[in-house]
C-alpha positions as CSV (number, residue, x, y, z in Angstrom):
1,X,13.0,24.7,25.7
2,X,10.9,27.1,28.0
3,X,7.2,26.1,28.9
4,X,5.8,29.0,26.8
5,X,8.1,27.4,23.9
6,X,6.8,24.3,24.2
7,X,3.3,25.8,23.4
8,X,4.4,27.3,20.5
9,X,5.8,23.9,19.1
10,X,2.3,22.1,20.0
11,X,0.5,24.5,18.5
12,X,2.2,24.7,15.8
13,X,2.1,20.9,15.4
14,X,-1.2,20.2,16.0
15,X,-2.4,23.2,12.8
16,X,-0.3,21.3,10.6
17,X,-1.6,17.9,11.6
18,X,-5.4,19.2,11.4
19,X,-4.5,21.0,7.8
20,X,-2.7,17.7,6.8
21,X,-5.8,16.3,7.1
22,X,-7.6,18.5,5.4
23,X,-5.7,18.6,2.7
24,X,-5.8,14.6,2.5
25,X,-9.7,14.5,2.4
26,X,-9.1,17.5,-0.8
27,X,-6.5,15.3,-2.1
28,X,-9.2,12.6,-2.3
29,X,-12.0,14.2,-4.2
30,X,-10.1,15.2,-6.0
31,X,-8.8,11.3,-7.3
32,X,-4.3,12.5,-6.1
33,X,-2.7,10.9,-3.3
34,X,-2.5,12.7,-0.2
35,X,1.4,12.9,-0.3
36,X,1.0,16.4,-3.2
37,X,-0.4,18.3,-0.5
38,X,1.7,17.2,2.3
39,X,4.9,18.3,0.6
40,X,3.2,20.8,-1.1
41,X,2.3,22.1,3.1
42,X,6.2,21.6,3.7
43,X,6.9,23.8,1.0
44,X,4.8,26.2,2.1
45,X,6.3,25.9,5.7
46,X,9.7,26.3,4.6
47,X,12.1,29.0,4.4
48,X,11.9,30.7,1.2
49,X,7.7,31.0,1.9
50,X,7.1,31.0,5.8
51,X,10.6,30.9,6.7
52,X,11.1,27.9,8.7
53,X,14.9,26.3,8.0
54,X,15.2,22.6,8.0
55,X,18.2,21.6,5.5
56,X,19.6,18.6,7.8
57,X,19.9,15.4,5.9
58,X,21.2,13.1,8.1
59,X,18.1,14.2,10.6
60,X,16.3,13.7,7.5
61,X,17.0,10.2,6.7
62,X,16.9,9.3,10.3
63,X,13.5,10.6,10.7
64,X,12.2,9.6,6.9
65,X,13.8,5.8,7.5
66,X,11.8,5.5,11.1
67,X,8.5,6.8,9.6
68,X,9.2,4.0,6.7
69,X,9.6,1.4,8.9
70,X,6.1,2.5,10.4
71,X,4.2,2.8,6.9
72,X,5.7,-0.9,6.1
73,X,4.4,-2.2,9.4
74,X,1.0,-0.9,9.1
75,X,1.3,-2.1,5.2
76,X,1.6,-5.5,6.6
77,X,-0.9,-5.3,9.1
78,X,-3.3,-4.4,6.5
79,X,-2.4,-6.6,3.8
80,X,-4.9,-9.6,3.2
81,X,-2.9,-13.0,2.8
82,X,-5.7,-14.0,0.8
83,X,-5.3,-11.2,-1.8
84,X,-1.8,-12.1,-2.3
85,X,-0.6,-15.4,-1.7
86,X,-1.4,-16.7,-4.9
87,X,0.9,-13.6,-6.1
88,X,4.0,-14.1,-4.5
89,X,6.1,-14.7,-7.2
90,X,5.4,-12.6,-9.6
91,X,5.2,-9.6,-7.0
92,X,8.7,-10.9,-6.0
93,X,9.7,-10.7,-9.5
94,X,8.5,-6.6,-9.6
95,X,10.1,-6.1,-6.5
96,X,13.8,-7.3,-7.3
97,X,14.2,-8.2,-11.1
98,X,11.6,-5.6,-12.1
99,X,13.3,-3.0,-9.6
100,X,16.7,-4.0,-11.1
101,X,15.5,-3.8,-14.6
102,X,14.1,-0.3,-14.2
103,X,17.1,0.8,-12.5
104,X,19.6,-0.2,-15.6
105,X,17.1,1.3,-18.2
106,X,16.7,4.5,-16.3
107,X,20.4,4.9,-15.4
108,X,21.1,4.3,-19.4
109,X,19.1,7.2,-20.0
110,X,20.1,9.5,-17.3
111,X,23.9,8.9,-18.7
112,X,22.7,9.5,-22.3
113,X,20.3,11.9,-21.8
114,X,22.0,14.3,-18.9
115,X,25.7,13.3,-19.4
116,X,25.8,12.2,-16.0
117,X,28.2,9.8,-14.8
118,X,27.4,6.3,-13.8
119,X,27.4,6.2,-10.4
120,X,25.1,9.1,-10.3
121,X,23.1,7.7,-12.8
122,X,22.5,4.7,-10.9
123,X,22.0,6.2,-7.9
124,X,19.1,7.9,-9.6
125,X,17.8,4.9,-11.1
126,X,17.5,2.8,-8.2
127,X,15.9,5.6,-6.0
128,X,12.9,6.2,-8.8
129,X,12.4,2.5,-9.2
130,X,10.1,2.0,-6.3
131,X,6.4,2.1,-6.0
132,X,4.1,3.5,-3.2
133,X,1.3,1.6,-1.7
134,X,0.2,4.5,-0.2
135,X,0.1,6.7,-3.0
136,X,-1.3,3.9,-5.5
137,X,-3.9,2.6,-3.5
138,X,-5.2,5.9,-2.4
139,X,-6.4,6.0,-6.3
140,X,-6.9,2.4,-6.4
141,X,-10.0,3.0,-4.4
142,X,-12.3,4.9,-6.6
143,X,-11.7,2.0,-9.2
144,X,-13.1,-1.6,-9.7
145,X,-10.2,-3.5,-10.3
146,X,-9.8,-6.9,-10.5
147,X,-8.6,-8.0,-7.0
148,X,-5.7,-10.3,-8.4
149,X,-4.5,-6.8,-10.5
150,X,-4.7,-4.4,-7.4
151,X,-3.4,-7.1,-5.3
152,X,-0.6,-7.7,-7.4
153,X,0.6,-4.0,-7.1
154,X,0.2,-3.9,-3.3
155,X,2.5,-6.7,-2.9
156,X,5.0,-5.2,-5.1
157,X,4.5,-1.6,-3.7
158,X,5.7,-3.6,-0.1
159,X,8.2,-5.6,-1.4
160,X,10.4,-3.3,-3.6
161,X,11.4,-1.1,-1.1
162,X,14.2,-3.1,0.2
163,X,15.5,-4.1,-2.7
164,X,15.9,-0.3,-3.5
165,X,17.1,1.0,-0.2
166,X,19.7,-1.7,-0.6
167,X,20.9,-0.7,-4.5
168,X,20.9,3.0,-3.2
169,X,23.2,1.9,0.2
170,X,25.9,0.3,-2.4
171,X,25.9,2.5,-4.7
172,X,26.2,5.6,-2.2
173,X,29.1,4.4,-0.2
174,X,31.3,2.8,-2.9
175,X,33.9,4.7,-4.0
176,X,33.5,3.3,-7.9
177,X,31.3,0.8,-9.3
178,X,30.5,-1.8,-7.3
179,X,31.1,-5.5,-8.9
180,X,27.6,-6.6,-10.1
181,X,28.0,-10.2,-8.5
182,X,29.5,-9.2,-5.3
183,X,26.5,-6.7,-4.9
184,X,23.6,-9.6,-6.4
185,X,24.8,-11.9,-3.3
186,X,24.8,-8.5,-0.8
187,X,21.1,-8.3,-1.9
188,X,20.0,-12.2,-1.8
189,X,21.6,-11.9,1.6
190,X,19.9,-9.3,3.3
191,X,16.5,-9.8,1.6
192,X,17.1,-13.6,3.1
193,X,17.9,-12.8,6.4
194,X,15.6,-9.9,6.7
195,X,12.4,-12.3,5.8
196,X,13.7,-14.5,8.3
197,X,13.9,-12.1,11.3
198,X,10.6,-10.6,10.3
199,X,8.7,-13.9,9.8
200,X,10.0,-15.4,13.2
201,X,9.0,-12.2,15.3
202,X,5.8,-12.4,13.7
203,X,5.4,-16.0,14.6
204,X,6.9,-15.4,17.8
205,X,4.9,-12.5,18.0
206,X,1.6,-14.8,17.7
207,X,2.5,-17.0,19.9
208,X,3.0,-15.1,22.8
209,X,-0.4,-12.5,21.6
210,X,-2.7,-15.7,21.9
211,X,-1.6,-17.0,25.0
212,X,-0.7,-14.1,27.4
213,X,-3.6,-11.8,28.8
214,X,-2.7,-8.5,29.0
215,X,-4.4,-6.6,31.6
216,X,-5.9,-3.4,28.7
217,X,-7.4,-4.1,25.7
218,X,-4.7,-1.0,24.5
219,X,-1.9,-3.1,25.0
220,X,-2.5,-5.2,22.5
221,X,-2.4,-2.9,19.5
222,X,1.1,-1.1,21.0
223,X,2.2,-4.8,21.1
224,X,1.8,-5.6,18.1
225,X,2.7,-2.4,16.7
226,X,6.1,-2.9,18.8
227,X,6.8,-6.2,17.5
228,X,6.9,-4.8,14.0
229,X,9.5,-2.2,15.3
230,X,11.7,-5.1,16.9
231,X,11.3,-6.7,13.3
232,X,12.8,-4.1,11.7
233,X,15.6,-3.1,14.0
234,X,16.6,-6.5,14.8
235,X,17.0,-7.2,10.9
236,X,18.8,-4.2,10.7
237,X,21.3,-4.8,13.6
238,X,22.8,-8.2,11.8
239,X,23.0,-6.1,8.4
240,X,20.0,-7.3,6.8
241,X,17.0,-5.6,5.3
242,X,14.5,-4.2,8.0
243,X,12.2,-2.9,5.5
244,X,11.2,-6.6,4.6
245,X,11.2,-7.5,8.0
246,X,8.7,-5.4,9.3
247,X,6.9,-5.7,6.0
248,X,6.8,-9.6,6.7
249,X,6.4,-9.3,10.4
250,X,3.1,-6.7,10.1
251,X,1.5,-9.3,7.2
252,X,2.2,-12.7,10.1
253,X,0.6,-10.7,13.0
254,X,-2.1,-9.3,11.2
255,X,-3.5,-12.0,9.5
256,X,-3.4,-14.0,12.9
257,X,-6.2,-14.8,15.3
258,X,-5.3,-12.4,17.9
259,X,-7.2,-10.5,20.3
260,X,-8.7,-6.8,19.2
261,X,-7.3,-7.1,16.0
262,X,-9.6,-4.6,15.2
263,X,-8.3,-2.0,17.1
264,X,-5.1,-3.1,16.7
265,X,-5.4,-2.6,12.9
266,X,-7.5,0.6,13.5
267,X,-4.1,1.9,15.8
268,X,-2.1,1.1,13.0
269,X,-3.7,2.9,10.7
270,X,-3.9,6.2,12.7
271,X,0.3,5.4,13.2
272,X,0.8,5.0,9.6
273,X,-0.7,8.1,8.7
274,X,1.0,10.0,11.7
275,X,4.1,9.0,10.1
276,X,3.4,9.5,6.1
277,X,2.3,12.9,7.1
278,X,5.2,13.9,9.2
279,X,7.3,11.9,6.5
280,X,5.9,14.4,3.6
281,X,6.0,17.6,5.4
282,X,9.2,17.4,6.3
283,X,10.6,16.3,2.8
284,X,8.8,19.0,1.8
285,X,11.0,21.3,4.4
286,X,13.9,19.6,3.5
287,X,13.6,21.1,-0.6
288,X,14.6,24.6,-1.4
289,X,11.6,25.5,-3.6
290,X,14.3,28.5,-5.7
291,X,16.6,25.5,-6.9
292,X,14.2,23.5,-8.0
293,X,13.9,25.4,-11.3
294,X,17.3,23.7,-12.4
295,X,15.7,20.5,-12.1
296,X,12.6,20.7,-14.1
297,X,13.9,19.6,-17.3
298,X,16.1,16.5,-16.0
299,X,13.4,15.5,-14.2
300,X,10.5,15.3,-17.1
301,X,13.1,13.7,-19.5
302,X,13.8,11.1,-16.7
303,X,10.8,10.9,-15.9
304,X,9.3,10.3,-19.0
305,X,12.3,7.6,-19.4
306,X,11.4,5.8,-16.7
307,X,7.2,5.7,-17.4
308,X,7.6,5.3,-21.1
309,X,10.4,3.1,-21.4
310,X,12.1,1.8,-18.2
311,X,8.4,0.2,-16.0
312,X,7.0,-0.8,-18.9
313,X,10.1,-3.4,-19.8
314,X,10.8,-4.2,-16.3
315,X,6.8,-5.5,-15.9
316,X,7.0,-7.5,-19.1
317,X,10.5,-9.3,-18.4
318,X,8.2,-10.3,-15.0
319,X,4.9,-10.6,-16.1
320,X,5.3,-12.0,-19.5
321,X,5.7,-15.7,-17.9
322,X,2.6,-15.5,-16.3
323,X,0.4,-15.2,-19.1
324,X,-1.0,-11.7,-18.0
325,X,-2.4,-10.5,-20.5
326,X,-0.6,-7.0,-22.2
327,X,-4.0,-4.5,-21.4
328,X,-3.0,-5.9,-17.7
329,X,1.0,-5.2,-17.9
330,X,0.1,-1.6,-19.6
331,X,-2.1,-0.6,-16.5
332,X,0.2,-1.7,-13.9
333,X,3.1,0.1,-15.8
334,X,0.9,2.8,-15.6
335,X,0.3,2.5,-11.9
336,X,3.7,2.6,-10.7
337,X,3.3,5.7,-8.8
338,X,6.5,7.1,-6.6
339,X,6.0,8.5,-3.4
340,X,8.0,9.1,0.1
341,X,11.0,6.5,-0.8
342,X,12.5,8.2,-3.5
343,X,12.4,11.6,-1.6
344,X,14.3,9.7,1.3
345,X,16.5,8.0,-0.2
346,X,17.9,10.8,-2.4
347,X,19.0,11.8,1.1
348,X,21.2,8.7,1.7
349,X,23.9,9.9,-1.1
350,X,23.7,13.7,0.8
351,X,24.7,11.7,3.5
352,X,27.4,9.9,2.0
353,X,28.8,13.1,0.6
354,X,29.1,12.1,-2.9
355,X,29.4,15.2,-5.5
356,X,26.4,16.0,-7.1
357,X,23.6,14.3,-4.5
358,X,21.9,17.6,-3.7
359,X,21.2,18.2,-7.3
360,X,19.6,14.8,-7.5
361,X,17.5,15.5,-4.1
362,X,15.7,18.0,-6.8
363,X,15.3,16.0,-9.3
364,X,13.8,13.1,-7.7
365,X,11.6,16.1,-5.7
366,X,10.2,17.3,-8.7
367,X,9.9,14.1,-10.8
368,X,8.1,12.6,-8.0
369,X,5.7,15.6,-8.2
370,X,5.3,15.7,-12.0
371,X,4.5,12.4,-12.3
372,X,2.5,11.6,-9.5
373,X,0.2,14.6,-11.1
374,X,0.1,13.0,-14.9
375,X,-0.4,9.2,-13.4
376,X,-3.0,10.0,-10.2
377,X,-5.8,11.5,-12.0
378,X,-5.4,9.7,-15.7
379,X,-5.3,6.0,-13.9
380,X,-9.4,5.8,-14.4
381,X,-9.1,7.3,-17.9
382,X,-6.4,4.8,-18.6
383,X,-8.5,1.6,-17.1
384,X,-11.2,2.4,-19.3
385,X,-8.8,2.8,-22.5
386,X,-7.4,-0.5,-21.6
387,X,-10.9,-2.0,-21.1
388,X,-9.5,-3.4,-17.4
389,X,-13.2,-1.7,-16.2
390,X,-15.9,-0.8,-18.3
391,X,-17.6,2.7,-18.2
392,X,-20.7,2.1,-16.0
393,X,-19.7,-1.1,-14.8
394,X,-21.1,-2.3,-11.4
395,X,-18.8,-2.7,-8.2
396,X,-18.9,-5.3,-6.3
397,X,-20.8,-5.4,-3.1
398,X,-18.6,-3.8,-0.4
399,X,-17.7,-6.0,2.4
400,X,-16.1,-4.6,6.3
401,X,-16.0,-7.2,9.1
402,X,-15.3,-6.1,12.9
403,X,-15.1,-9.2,15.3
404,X,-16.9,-9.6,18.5
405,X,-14.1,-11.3,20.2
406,X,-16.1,-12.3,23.1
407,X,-19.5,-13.7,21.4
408,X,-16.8,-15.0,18.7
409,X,-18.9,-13.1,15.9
410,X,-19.0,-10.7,13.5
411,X,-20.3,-7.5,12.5
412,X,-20.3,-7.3,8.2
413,X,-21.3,-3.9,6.9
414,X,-22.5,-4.8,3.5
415,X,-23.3,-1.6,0.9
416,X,-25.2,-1.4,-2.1
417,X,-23.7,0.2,-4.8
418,X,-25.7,1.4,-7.8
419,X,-26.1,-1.2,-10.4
420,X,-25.9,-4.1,-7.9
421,X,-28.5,-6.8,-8.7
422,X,-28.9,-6.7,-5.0
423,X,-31.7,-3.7,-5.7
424,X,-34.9,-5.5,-5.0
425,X,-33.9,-8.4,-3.1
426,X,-35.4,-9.3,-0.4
427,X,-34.2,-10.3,2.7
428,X,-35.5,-13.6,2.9
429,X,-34.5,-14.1,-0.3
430,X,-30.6,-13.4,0.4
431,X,-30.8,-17.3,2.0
432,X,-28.1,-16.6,4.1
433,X,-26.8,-19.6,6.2
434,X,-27.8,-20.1,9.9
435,X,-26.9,-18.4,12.1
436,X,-26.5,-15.0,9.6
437,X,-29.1,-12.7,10.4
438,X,-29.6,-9.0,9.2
439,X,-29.9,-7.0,11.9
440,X,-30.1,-2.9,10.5
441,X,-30.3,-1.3,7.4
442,X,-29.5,2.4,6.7
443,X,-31.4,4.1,4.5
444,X,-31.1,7.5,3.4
445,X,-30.0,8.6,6.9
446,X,-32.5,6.5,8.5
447,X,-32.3,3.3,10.5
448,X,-35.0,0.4,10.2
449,X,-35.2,-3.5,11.3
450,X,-35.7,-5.2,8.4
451,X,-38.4,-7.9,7.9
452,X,-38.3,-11.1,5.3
453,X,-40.0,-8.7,2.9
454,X,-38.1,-5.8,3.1
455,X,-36.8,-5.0,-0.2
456,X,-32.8,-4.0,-0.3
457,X,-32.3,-0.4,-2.7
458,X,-29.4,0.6,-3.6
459,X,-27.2,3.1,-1.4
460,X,-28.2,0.9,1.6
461,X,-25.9,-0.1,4.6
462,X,-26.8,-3.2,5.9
463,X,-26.1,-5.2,9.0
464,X,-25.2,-8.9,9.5
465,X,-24.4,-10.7,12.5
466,X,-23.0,-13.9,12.0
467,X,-20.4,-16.4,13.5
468,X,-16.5,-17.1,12.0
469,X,-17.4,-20.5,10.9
470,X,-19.9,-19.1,8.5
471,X,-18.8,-16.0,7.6
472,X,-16.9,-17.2,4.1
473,X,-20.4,-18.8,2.7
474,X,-22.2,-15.4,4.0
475,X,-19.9,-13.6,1.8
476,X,-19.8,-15.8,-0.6
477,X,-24.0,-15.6,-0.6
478,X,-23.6,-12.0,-0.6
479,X,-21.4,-11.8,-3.7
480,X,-23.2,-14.3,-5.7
481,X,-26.8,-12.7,-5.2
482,X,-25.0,-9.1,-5.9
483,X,-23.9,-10.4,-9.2
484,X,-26.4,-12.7,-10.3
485,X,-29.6,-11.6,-8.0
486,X,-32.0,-14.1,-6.5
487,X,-31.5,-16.6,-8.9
488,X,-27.6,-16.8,-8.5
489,X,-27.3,-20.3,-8.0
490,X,-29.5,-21.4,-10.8
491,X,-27.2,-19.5,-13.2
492,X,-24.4,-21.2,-11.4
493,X,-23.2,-18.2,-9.3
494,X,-21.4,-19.3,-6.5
495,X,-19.6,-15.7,-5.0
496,X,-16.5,-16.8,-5.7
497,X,-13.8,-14.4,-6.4
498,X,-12.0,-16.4,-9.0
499,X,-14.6,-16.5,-10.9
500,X,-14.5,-13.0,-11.6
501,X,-14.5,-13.1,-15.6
502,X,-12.3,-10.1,-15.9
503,X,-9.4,-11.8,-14.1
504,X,-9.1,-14.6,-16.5
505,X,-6.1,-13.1,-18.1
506,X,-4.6,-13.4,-14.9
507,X,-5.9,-16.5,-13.6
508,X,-2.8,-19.1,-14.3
509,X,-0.5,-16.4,-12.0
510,X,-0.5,-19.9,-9.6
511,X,-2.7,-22.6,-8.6
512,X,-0.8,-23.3,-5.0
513,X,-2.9,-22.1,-1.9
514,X,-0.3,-22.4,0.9
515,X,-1.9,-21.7,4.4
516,X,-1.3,-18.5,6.7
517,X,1.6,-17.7,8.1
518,X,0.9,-18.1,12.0
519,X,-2.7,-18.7,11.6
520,X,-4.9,-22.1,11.6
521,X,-7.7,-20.6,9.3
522,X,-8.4,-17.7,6.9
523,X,-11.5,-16.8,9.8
524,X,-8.3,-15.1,10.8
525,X,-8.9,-12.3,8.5
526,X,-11.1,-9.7,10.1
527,X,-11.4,-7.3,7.4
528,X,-12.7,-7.8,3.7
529,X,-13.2,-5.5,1.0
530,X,-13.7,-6.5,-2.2
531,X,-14.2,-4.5,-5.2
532,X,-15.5,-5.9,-8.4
């Protein structure tokens, strides 16, 4: 490649990066997941539009399983231990039985509906049985969800794609059907081993974060970043599952007490959606937009199969045993929305050279994209049908910490959402433990220093500084007076989040509280949002 080529290809690059982004803040007005108009740009890009010929799968999977192993890593680093420890088995449960459940009942209808044969039918079914974080938590936001609920999903959307890369492995390079025991211990087996390697990198990884000073602040985010990678490839060199290593590994590290964890988390973010975009773009290369025609029809009747029929069993086979309650299970059928996993793995059969993948690289394509535009923008309309939020109902007060590592502090951004009984509060009356002081408020687009008596509106940003030994009472303060207003304590308003009324149905998911992995305290955790 000549100099002046290399120009071209930067260029290039860097347009479809800035309108990736574009099309991501579009994608979030308008309530969709980003991931529409990144394959909808690779569409565009490719040859029977703009002409540019990609039509490697092996290069495809390649690529698509590296940016995964990125997305699952920054997953992990962004996952709160305290949203889902309490969840653990039940999201286990959606990630392997539920994933295995929705597989059969797919794959039944495939074979009845299509006439295709079994191992093709499988094959499908166990690449549409995964969720995306990405995609269902880019809705996720503009709704107030229970925590447990939302958290629930996230752990699921993280867990289940190992199990699913796994089924989709056996079932694309055995020559018939693969006996169901033989393949139940190949999957106990590498999901095992896999959270091994990735839990003792992370701790590893901890360990040596805390006690060696590197010489940058920006080593420590590529670091930890890096460790996630050796999670992953060191899983996957003794023939377990990376995916739940680097999953595991990103959750240890970044729920430690490490240094810069906000930039570190802040790096991983910008990584994650470096590699979703280049991810979606070039699955949307990969399709041949004129064949996709042939594929409409297969994929609305198995699509409809597996929304309809196939995740609402699977999540009552797991959920049912947990007392959560059916409005719950019927949302988070509802919720299961598919995103880059399918699209790659449908690549792994191509690969494999079994008759008959490249028609279900369309299929899963187009299903993927159906679906994802029925669930995205109907998810509010179905919470409110379900009653899991109520129309007008208040949020709860919106929470960001950044630590100062060298005053050991933090900064909490607190807004006011409309309805908050925070309106008219004022500041003395917040009674926020010492040392908690509010520093700024913005208002409007204007800055002030607050005195006792100035009155919090709604729309405000406001300012705390306060120390990690306090912090869980300040938010605790914040939440009760934001429910309850001034008089939160007297009505026996205490800011806890189980005490959320509307996750009662959910409440008896478990009452174990096992500690961090890799951490001595939950001050560990350095970002909070809640939403309520």
């Amino acid at each position: 490649m000549s100099l002046s080529e290399l120009y071209g290809v930067l260029l290039a690059g860097a347009l479809v990066l800035l309108a990736s982004i574009a099309a991501a803040r579009t994608a979030s007005r308008l309530g969709l997941p980003g991931l529409l108009l990144f394959l909808g740009l690779g569409v565009v890009l490719g040859e029977d539009v703009l002409g540019i010929e990609f039509d490697d799968a092996q290069l495809a999977q390649t690529l698509g399983t590296t940016a995964l192993a990125l997305i699952l890593v920054e997953g992990g680093l962004s996952t709160r231990w305290a949203d889902i420890r309490r969840l653990l088995l039940p999201s286990a449960l959606l990630a392997t039985v539920g994933v295995a459940v929705s597989m059969v009942v797919t794959a039944a209808g495939a074979h009845l509906l299509l006439g295709m044969d079994w191992r093709l039918a499988l094959l499908l079914g166990a690449m549409v049985s995964s969720t995306d974080a990405a995609a269902v938590f880019s809705v996720f936001r503009a709704l107030p969800l229970p925590r447990r609920m939302a958290g629930m999903v996230e752990a699921e959307s993280g867990f289940n794609d190992a199990p699913t890369v796994i089924l989709v492995l056996v079932f694309s390079t055995a020559t018939a059907l693969p006996d169901p025991v033989v393949t139940a211990v190949q999957v106990g087996y590498e999901l095992t081993v896999g959270a091994a390697v990735g839990l003792a990198i992370g701790w590893a990884g901890v360990a040596a974060l805390r006690y060696v000073a590197l010489p940058a602040s920006g080593l420590y985010p590529l670091a930890t970043l890096g460790l996630g990678v050796i999670a992953f490839a060191a899983a996957g060199s003794v023939h377990a599952s990376g995916f739940i290593a680097a999953y595991l590994a990103g959750i240890v590290l970044g729920n430690a007490v490490l240094p810069h964890r906000a930039a570190t988390r802040s790096f991983a973010e910008g990584v994650g959606w470096l590699a979703q975009i280049g991810l979606f773009v070039m699955l949307g290369l990969l399709v041949t937009p004129r064949e996709l025609g042939s594929a409409l029809l297969p994929a609305a009747l198995i699509g409809l199969v597996l929304v309809l029929v196939a995740r609402p069993v699977s999540v009552a086979a797991c959920l049912s045993v947990f007392r959560v309650g059916w409005r719950e299970q019927a949302f988070i059928s509802w919720a299961g929305l598919r995103g880059a996993v399918p699209i790659v793995l449908a690549t792994y059969p191509i690969v494999a050279q079994v008759p008959g993948s490249e028609h279900l690289l369309n299929i899963v394509f187009v299903l993927v994209v159906l679906f994802t535009l029925l669930q995205g923008p109907t998810l509010p309309v179905i919470a409110r049908l379900l009653h899991v939020v109520q129309p007008g109902q208040t949020r709860e007060v919106g929470i960001e910490a950044a630590p100062l590592d060298v005053l050991n502090a933090d900064l909490l951004t607190l807004s006011i959402p409309r309805g908050s009984r925070l309106h008219g509060v004022e500041i003395f009356e917040l009674r926020l433990p010492h040392p908690a002081v509010v520093t700024l408020i913005i208002r409007d687009g204007d800055t002030l220093v607050p005195e006792p008596d100035t009155q919090l509106r709604e729309g405000d940003e406001v300012l705390i500084v306060t120390t990690s030994a306090v912090r869980g009472r300040v938010e605790r303060r914040l939440r009760a007076v934001g429910r309850r207003g001034r008089l939160a304590h007297w009505h026996g308003e205490h800011g806890h989040p189980e005490h959320d009324p509307r996750d009662r149905e959910i409440s008896a998911l478990s009452s174990r509280e096992p500690t961090v992995p890799g951490t001595s305290a939950p001050a560990a955790l350095h970002k909070i949002k809640y939403v309520w």
